[in-house]
VEXDREN-2710 file (C-alpha; in Angstrom, 1 decimal):
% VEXDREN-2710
k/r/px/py/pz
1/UNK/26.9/-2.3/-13.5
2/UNK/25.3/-1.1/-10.0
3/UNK/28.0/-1.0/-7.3
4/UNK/27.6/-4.1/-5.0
5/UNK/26.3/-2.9/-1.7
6/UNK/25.2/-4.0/1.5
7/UNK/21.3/-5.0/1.1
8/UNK/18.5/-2.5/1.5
9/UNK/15.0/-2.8/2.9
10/UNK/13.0/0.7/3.2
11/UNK/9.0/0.1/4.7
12/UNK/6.3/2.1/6.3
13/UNK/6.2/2.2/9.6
14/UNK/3.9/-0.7/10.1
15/UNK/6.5/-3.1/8.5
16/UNK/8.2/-3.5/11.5
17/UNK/7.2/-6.6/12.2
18/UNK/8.6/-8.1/8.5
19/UNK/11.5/-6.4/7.8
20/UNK/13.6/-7.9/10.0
21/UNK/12.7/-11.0/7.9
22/UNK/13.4/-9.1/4.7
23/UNK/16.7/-7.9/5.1
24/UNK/18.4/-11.8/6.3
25/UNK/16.8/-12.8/2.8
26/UNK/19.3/-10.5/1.3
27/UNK/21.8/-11.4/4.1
28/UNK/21.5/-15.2/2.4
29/UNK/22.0/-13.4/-0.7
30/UNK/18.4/-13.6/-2.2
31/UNK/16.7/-11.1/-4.3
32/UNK/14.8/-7.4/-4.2
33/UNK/11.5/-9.2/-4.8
34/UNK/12.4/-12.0/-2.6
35/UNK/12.8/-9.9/0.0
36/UNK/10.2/-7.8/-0.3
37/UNK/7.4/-10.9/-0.3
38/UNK/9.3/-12.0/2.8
39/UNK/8.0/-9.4/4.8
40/UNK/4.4/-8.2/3.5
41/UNK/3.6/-12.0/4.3
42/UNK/4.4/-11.4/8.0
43/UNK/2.1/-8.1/7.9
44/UNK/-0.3/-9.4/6.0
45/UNK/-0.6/-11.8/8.9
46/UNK/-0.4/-9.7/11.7
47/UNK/-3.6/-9.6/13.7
48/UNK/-2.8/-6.3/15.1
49/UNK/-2.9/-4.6/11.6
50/UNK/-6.4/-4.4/10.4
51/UNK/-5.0/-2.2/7.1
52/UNK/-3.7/-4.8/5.6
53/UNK/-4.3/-8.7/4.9
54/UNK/-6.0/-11.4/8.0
55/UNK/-8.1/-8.9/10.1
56/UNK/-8.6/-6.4/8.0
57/UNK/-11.4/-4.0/8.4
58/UNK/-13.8/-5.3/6.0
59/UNK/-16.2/-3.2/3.1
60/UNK/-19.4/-1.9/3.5
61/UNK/-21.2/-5.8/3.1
62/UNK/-18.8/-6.8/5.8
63/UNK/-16.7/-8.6/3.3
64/UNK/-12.5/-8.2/3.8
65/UNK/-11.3/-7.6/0.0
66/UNK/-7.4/-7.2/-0.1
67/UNK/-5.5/-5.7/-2.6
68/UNK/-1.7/-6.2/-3.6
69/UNK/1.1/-5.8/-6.1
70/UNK/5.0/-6.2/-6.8
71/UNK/7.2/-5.0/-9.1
72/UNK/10.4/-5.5/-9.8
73/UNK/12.8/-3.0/-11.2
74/UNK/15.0/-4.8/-13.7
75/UNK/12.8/-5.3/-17.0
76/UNK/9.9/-3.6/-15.5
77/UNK/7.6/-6.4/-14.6
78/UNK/4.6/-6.7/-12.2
79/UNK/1.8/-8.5/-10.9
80/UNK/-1.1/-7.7/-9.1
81/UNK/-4.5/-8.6/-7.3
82/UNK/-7.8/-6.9/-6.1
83/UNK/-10.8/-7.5/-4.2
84/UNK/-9.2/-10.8/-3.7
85/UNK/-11.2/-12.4/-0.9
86/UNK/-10.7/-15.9/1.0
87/UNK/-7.4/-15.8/1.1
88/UNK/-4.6/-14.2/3.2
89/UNK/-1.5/-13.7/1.0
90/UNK/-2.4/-11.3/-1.4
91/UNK/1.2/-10.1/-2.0
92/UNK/2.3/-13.9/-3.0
93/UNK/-0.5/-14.5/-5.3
94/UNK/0.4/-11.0/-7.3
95/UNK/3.8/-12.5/-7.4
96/UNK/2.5/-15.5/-9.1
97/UNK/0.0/-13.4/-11.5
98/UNK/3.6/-11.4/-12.5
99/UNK/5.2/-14.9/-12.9
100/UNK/2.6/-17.5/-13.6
101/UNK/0.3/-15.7/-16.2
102/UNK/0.5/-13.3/-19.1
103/UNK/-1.3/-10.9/-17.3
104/UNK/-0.6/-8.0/-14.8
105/UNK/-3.7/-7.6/-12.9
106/UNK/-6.7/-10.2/-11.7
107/UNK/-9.4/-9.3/-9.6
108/UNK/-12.8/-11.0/-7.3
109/UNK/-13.8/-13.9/-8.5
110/UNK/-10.9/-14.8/-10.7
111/UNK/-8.1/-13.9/-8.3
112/UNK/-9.8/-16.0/-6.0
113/UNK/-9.9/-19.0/-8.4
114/UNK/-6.0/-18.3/-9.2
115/UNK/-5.1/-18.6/-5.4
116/UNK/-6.9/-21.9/-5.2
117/UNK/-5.3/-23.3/-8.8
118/UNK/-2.0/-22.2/-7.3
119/UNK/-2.7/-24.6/-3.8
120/UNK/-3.3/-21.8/-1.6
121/UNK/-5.6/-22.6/1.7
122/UNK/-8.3/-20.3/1.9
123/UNK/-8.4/-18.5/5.0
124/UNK/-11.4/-16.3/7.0
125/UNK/-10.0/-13.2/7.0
126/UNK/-12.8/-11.4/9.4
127/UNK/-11.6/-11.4/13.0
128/UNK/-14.2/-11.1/15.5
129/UNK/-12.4/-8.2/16.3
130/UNK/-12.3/-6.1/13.2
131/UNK/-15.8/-7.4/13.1
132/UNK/-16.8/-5.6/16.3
133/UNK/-15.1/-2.2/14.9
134/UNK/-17.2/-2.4/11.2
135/UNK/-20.7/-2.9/13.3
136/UNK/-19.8/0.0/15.7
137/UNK/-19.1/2.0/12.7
138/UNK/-21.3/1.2/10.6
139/UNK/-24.4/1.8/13.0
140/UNK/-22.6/5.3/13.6
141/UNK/-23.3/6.5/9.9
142/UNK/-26.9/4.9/9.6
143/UNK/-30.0/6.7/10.4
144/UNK/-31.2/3.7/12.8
145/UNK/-28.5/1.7/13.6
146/UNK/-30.8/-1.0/12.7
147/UNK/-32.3/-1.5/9.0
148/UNK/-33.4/-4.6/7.1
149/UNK/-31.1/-5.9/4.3
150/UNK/-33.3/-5.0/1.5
151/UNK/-33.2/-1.0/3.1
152/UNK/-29.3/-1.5/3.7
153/UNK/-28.9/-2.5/0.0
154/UNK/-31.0/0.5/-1.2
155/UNK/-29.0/2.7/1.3
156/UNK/-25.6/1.8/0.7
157/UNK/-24.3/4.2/-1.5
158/UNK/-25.7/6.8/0.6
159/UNK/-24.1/5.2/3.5
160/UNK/-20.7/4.9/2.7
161/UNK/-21.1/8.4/1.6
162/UNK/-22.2/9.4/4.7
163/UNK/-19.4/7.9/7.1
164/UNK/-16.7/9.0/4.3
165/UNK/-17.8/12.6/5.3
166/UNK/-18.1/12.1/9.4
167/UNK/-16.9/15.6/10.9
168/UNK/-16.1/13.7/13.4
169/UNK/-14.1/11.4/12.0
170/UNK/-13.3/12.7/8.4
171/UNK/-11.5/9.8/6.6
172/UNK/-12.5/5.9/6.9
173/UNK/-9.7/4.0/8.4
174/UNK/-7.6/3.3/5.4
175/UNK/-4.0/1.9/5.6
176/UNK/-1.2/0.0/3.8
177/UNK/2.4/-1.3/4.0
178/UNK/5.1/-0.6/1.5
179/UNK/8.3/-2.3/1.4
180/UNK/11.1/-1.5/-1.3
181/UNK/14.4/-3.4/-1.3
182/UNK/17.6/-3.0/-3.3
183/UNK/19.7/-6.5/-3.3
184/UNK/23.1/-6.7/-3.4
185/UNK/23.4/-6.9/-7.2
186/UNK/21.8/-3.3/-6.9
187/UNK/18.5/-4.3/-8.0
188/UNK/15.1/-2.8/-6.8
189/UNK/11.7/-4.2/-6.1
190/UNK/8.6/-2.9/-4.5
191/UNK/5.6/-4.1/-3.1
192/UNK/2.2/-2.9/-2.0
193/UNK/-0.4/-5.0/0.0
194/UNK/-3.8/-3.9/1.9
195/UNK/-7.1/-4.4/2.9
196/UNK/-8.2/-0.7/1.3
197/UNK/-10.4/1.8/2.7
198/UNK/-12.6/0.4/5.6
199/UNK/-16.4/-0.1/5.1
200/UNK/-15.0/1.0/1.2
201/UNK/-18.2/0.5/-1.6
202/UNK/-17.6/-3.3/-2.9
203/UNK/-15.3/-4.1/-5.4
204/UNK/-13.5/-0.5/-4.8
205/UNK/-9.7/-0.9/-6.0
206/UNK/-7.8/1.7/-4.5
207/UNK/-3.8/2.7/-6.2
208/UNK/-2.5/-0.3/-4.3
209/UNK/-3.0/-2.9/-7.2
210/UNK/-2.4/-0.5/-9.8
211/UNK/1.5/-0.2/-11.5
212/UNK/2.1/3.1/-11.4
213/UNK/-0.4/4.4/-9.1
214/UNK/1.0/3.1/-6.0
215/UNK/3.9/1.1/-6.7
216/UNK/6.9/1.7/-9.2
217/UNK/10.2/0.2/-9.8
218/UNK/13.1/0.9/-12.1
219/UNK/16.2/0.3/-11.7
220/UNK/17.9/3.0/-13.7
221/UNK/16.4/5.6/-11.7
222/UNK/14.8/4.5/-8.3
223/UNK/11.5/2.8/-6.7
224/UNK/8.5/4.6/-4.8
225/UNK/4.8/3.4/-3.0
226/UNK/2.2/4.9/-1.8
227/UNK/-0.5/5.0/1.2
228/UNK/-3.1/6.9/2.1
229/UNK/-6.1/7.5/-0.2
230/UNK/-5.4/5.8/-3.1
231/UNK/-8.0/7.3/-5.3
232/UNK/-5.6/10.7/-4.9
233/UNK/-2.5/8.6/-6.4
234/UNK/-4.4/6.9/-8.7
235/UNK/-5.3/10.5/-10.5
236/UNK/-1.8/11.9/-10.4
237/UNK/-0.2/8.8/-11.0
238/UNK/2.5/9.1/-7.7
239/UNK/4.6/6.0/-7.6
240/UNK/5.1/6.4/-11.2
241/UNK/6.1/10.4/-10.9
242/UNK/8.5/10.1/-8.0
243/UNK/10.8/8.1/-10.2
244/UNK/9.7/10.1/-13.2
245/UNK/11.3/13.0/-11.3
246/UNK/14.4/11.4/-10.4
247/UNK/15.2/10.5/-14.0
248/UNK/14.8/14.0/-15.3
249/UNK/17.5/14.6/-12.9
250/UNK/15.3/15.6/-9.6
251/UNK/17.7/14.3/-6.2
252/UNK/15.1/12.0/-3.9
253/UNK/14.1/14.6/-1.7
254/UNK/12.6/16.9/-5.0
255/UNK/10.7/14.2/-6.9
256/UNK/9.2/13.4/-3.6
257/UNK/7.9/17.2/-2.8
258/UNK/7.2/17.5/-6.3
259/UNK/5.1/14.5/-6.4
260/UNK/3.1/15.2/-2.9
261/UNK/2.7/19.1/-4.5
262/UNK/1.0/17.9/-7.9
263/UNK/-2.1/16.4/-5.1
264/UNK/-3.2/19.8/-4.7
265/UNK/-4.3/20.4/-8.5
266/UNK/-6.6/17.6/-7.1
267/UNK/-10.3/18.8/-7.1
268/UNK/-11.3/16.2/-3.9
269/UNK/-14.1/16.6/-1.3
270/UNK/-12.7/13.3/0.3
271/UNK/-8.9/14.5/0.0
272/UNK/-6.7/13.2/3.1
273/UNK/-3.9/12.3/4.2
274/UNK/-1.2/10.5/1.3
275/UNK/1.9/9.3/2.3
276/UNK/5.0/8.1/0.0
277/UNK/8.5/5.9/0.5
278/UNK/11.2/5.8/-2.0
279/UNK/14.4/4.9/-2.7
280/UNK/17.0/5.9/-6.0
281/UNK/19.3/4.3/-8.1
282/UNK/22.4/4.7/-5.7
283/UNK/20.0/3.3/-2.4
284/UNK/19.8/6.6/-1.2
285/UNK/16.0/6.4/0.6
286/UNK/13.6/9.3/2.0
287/UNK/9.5/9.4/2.6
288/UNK/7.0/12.3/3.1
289/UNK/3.5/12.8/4.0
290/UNK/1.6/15.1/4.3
291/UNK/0.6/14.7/8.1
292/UNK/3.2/16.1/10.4
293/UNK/5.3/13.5/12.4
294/UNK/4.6/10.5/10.2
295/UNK/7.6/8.2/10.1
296/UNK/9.1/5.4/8.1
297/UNK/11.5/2.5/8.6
298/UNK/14.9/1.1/7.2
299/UNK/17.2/-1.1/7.2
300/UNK/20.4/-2.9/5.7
301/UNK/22.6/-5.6/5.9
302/UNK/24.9/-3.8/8.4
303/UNK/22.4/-3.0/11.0
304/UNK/21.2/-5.4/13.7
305/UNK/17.7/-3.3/13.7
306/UNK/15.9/-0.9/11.9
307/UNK/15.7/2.8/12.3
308/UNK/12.4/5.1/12.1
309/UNK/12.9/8.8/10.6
310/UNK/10.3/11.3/10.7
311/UNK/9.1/11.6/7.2
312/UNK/9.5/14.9/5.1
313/UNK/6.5/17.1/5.7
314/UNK/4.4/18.5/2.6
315/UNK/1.0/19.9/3.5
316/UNK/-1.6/19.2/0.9
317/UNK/-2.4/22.7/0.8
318/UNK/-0.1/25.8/0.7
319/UNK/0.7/27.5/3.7
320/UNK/-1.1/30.8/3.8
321/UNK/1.2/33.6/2.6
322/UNK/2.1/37.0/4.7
323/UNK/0.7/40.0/3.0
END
């Protein structure tokens, strides 16, 4: 039996504004997961955060898709949604595919028809704002800045090509929040929820819905999530090898480097930045990235706020050698 302990909440950076929220539902004594849903909702809401959930930089149509999942670390279950549109929770409804259906993962249409069966309001997730930045983007990485819709639908492959390769500005905004908790009773959960890659093709699912990819739990050996470009965790498989790692007897700080070092097997002209948060068995907690100065965010049950670490540093490619 797992040692009780005062309650855990590990999160990117931009979880600030939810874990305070997540770490009083374990002060109350509620669960990993509930914890965990607790404070993606108040991100996903967060006007300021146009990564993740209302105000969300939208696809390439214009159209904010949002991708989520949990899992929890005791009996290895999980939900999960993608290109879910209309509606703001994301990370709530993939709790309710993981409780409320035999599946694991719903997407478009019929994760949108969930969400309404399961008496959620539909909300307009475009913000005038976010809709401002798309335009001004968009027009940046079209020959005219001012095509008909039938030319923008032939064009759009090229498009999104195009602005995905910007020397300028390499990588499309692209940005999620991670939050992992360990309750008292020393149980884990994790959970993933973002808008994806901004002016992304339609209907792209990035590692953020997908169990393994960029989310994994288990409580005999530990919990990780990813962000950055999912399509690089999705390949190698990153959540999933971080506590892979630590179950063949890696500490935290090993599996992590040894996960960010399998991305550069990764044959990838759009390769950039990937970023990871984990946390073992024991509650011990670390992150890296492979930008310089990135940070992350904890907290427990002892602490009146959270603190912000720099994050391990792993380039994605090896440091030249001397000769």
């Amino acid at each position: 039996m797992a040692k009780t302990m005062p309650g855990l909440v590990v999160a990117s950076s931009n979880g600030r504004v939810g874990i305070t929220e997540a770490v009083d539902v374990l002060r109350t004594g509620g669960s990993a997961l509930e914890a965990v849903v607790a404070g993606i909702k108040l991100v996903e809401a967060n006007p300021n955060d146009h990564s993740v959930g209302f105000s969300g930089l939208p696809n390439l149509l214009g159209e904010v898709e949002l991708d989520a999942s949990v899992m929890v670390g005791q009996g290895l279950t999980a939900g999960a949604v993608g290109g879910l549109q209309g509606f703001q929770d994301a990370v709530e409804l993939a709790r309710m595919v993981m409780e409320e259906l035999p599946h694991s993962l719903i997407t478009g249409e019929g994760a949108a028809r969930f969400a309404s069966e399961m008496g959620m309001s539909p909300v307009e997730l475009l913000t005038d704002e976010a809709s401002r930045i798309w335009r001004a983007r968009l027009e940046k990485g079209q020959e005219t800045g001012d095509v008909s819709q039938r030319r923008f639908a032939e064009k759009i492959g090229e498009i999104v090509r195009r602005v995905s390769q910007d020397p300028e500005k390499p990588a499309p905004p692209h940005g999620t929040v991670n939050f992992i908790a360990r309750d008292r009773e020393g149980r884990l959960a994790v959970g993933v929820s973002t808008s994806g890659w901004a002016w992304k093709y339609p209907g792209r699912l990035g590692d953020s819905p997908i169990i393994g990819a960029g989310n994994y739990a288990d409580d005999r050996w530990g919990a990780a999530a990813c962000t950055g470009r999912g399509e690089m965790a999705m390949r190698c498989c990153t959540a999933h090898s971080v506590v892979t790692f630590m179950r063949c007897g890696m500490s935290l700080s090993e599996a992590l480097t040894t996960a960010m070092q399998d991305l550069r097997a990764l044959d990838d002209p759009y390769a950039s930045e990937m970023n990871i948060v984990a946390v073992d068995r024991d509650g011990g907690h670390g992150a890296a990235s492979t930008t310089a100065g990135k940070t992350y965010i904890f907290m427990d049950e002892s602490m009146e706020s959270y603190e912000e670490p720099t994050r391990m540093h792993v380039p994605l490619v090896d440091s030249p050698r001397c000769a």
